[in-house]
C-alpha positions as CSV (number, residue, x, y, z in Angstrom):
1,X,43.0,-69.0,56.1
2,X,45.3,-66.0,56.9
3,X,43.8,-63.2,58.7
4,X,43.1,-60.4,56.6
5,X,46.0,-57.7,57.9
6,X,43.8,-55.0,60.0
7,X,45.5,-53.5,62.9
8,X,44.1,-53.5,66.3
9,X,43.2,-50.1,67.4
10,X,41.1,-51.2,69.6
11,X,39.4,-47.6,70.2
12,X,37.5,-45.5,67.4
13,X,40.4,-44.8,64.7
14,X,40.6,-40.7,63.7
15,X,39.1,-42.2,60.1
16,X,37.1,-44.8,59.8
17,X,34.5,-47.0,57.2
18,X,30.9,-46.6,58.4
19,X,29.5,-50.2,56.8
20,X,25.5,-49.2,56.3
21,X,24.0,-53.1,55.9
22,X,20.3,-53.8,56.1
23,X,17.4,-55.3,54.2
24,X,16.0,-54.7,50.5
25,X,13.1,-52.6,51.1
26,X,13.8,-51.3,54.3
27,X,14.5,-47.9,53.7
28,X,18.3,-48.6,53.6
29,X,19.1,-45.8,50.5
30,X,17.1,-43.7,53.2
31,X,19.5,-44.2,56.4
32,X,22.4,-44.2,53.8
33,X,21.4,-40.5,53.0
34,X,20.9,-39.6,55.9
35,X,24.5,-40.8,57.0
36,X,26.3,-39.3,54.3
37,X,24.6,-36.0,55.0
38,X,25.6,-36.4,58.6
39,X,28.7,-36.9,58.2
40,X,29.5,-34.5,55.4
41,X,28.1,-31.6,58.2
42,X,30.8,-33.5,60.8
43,X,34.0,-33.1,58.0
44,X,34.0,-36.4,56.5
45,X,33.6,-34.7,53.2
46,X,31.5,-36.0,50.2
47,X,31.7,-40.1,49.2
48,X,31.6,-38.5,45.5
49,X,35.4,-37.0,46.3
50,X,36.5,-40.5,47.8
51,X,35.6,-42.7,44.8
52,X,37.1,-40.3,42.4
53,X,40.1,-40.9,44.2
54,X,40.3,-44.3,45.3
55,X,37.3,-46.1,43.2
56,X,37.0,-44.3,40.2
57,X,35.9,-47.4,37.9
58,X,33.2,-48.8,40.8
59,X,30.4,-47.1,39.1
60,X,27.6,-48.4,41.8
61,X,30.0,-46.8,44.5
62,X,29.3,-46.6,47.5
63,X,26.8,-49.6,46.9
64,X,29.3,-52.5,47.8
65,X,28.2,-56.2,47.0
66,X,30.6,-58.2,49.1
67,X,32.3,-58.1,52.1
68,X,35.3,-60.5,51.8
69,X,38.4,-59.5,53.0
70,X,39.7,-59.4,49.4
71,X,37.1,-56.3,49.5
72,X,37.1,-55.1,52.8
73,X,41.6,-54.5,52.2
74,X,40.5,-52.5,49.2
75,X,37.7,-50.7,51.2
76,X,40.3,-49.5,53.7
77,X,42.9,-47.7,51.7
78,X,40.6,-44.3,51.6
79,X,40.6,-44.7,55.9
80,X,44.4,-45.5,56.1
81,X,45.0,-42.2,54.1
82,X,43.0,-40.1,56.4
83,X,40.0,-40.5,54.9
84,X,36.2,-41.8,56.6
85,X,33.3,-42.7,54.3
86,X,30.1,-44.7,54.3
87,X,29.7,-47.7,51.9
88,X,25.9,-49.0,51.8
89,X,25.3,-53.1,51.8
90,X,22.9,-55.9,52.2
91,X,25.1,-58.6,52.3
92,X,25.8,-60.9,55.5
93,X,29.0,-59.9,57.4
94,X,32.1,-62.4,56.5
95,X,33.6,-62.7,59.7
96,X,36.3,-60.8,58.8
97,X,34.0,-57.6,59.8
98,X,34.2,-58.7,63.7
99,X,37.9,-58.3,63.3
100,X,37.6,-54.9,61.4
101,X,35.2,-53.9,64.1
102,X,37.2,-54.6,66.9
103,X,40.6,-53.0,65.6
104,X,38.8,-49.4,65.8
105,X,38.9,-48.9,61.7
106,X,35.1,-49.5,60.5
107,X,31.8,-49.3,62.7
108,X,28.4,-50.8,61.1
109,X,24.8,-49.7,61.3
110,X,21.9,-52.2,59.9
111,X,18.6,-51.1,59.5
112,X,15.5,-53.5,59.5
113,X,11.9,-53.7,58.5
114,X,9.0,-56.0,59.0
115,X,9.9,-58.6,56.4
116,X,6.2,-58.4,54.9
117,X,6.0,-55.3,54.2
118,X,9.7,-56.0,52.7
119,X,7.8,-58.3,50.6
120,X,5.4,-56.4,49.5
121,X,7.9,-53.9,48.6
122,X,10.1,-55.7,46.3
123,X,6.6,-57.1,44.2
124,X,6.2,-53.7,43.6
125,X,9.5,-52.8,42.9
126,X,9.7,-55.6,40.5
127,X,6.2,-54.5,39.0
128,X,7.8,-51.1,38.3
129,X,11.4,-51.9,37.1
130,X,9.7,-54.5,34.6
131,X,6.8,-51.9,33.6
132,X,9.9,-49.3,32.9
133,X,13.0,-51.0,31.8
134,X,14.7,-49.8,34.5
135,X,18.3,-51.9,34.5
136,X,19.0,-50.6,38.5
137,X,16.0,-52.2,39.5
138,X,16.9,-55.7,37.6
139,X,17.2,-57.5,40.4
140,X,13.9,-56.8,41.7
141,X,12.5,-57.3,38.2
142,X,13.0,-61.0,38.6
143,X,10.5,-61.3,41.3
144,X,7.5,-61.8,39.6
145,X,5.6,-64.2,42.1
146,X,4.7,-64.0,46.3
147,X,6.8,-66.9,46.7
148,X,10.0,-65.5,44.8
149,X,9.9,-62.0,47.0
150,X,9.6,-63.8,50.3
151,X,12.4,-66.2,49.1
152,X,14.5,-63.3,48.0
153,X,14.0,-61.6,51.7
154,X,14.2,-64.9,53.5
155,X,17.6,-64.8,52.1
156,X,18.7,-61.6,53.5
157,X,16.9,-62.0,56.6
158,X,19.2,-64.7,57.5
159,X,22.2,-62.4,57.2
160,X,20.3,-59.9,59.3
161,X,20.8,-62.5,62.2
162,X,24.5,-62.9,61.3
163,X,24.8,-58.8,61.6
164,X,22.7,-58.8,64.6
165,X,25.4,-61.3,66.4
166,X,28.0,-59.1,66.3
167,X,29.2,-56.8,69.0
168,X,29.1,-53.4,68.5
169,X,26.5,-52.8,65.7
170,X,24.1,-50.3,66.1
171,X,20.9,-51.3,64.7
172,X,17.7,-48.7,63.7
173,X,13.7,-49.9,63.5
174,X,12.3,-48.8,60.4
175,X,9.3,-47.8,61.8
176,X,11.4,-45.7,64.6
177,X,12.8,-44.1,62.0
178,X,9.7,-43.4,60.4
179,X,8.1,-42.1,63.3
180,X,10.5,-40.4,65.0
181,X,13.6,-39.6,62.7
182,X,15.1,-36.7,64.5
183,X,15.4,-38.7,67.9
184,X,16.8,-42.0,65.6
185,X,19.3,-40.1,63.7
186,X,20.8,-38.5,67.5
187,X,21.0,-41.7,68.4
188,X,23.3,-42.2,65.1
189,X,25.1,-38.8,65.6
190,X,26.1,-40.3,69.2
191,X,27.2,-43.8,68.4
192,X,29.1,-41.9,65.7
193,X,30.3,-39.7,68.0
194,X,30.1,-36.7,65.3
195,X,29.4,-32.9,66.3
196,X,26.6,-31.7,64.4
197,X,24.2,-29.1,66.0
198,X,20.5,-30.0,66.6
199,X,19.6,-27.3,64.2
200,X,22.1,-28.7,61.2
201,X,20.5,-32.1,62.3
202,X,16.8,-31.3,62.0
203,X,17.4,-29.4,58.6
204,X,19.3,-32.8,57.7
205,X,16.2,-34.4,58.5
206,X,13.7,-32.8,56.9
207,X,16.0,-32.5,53.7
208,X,15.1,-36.2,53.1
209,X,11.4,-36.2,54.4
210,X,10.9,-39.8,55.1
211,X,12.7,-41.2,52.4
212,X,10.8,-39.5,49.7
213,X,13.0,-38.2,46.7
214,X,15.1,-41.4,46.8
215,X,15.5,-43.1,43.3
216,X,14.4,-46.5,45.0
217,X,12.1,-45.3,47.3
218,X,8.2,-46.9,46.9
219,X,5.7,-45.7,48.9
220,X,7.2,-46.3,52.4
221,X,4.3,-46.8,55.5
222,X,4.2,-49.5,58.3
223,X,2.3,-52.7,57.9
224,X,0.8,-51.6,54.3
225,X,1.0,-55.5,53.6
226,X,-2.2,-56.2,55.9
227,X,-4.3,-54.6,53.3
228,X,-2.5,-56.0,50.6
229,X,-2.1,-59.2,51.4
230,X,-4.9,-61.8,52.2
231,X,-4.9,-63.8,55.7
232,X,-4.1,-66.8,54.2
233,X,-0.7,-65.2,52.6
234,X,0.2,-63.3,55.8
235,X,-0.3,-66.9,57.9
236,X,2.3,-68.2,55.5
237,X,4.6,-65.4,55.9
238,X,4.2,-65.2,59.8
239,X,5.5,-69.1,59.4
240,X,8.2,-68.6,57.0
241,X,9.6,-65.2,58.7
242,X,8.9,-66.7,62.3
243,X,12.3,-66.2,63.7
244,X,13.7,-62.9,62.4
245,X,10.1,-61.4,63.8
246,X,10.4,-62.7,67.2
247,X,13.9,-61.5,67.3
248,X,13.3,-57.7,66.2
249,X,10.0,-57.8,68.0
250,X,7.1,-57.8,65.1
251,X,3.6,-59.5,66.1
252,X,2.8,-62.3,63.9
253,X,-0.9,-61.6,64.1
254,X,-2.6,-60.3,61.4
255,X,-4.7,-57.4,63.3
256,X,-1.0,-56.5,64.4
């Protein structure tokens, strides 16, 4: 297979594609707002400007589905003109990223959750896009049972460990971000290396309040699904999620 044509830059380009990948349910539209905002107070200017110029047919811009490098050529045109943007994802990397990576022209955040309480989040996602109608949420809708949510996040939760092998990716704890979003989002602003003031970033911050406003946003919390769930469910789940939680660190006891 040819490689898709990216050059090497080696260090961070003057633009650049910020790739925002993480799980379903893990306050990903969140982090993605947050980013935007950030980088709109840094001079990236508004994502709305970049699709009317460059994708003004992708009507779920900057949601991205794939990222072949059929895609990721397309993706670039808006950088190679002078122009850096964030595109949200929760697809596994093709390994065309790591070259993209490497040349200088995109970085890549992914942001994680503890997979049951991802779980229990799409249910009631599904719950509520069947209850409404809601055609955004179709995907969700589908997930009508325990076993089709944890399949649906078992799925993703492999491409999480592709994302977490590459070099370079800076990853964020749902639950740090939760608890502590000013410190997680300076940790952003430096591996961004963006100038934004402390002030602009706390007023950023609290602009967002923990998600809350967010079309897909729930009801958020940590570890809601040990109330919801009974022991016998969460046993099965600490079994079928065994090795993404002992890579990102989540107990597999019940009691937490």
């Amino acid at each position: 297979m040819n490689e898709p044509p990216f050059p090497t830059v080696r260090a961070a380009a003057a633009s650049q594609l910020l790739i925002s990948a993480g799980l379903p349910k893990s306050g990903s539209t969140w982090l993605h707002n947050l980013q935007n905002a950030l980088s709109e107070a840094a001079g990236w200017g508004r994502w709305q400007e970049v699709q009317q110029a460059f994708f003004p047919e992708h009507a779920w811009f900057p949601y991205v589905e794939d990222l072949r490098p059929v895609h990721l050529v397309g993706l670039l045109l808006p950088v190679l003109h002078g122009r850096s943007y964030c595109i949200k994802v929760h697809c596994p990397p093709h390994p065309a990223v790591l070259r993209l990576l490497g040349s200088g022209l995109a970085r890549a955040t992914y942001i994680f959750r503890d997979p049951r309480d991802c779980v229990l989040s799409c249910l009631e996602a599904g719950a509520q896009a069947r209850a409404a109608g809601n055609p955004a949420g179709q995907a969700f809708a589908e997930l009508d049972s325990m076993e089709k949510a944890v399949e649906f996040v078992a799925g993703f939760a492999e491409g999480a460990m592709l994302w977490a092998a590459l070099p370079g990716v800076h990853f964020v704890r749902y639950e740090s971000l939760l608890d502590a979003p000013f410190a997680e989002m300076q940790k952003m602003r430096a591996y961004l290396g963006l100038a934004v003031e402390d002030e602009a970033l706390r007023e950023i911050v609290g602009r967002f309040d923990g998600g809350r406003g967010v079309a897909t946003f729930n009801k958020g919390g940590a570890g809601r699904f040990r109330a919801a769930f009974s022991t016998l469910e969460i046993a099965r789940l600490n079994e079928r999620f065994a090795q993404f939680m002992r890579t990102t660190g989540y107990p597999d006891d019940p009691a937490g």
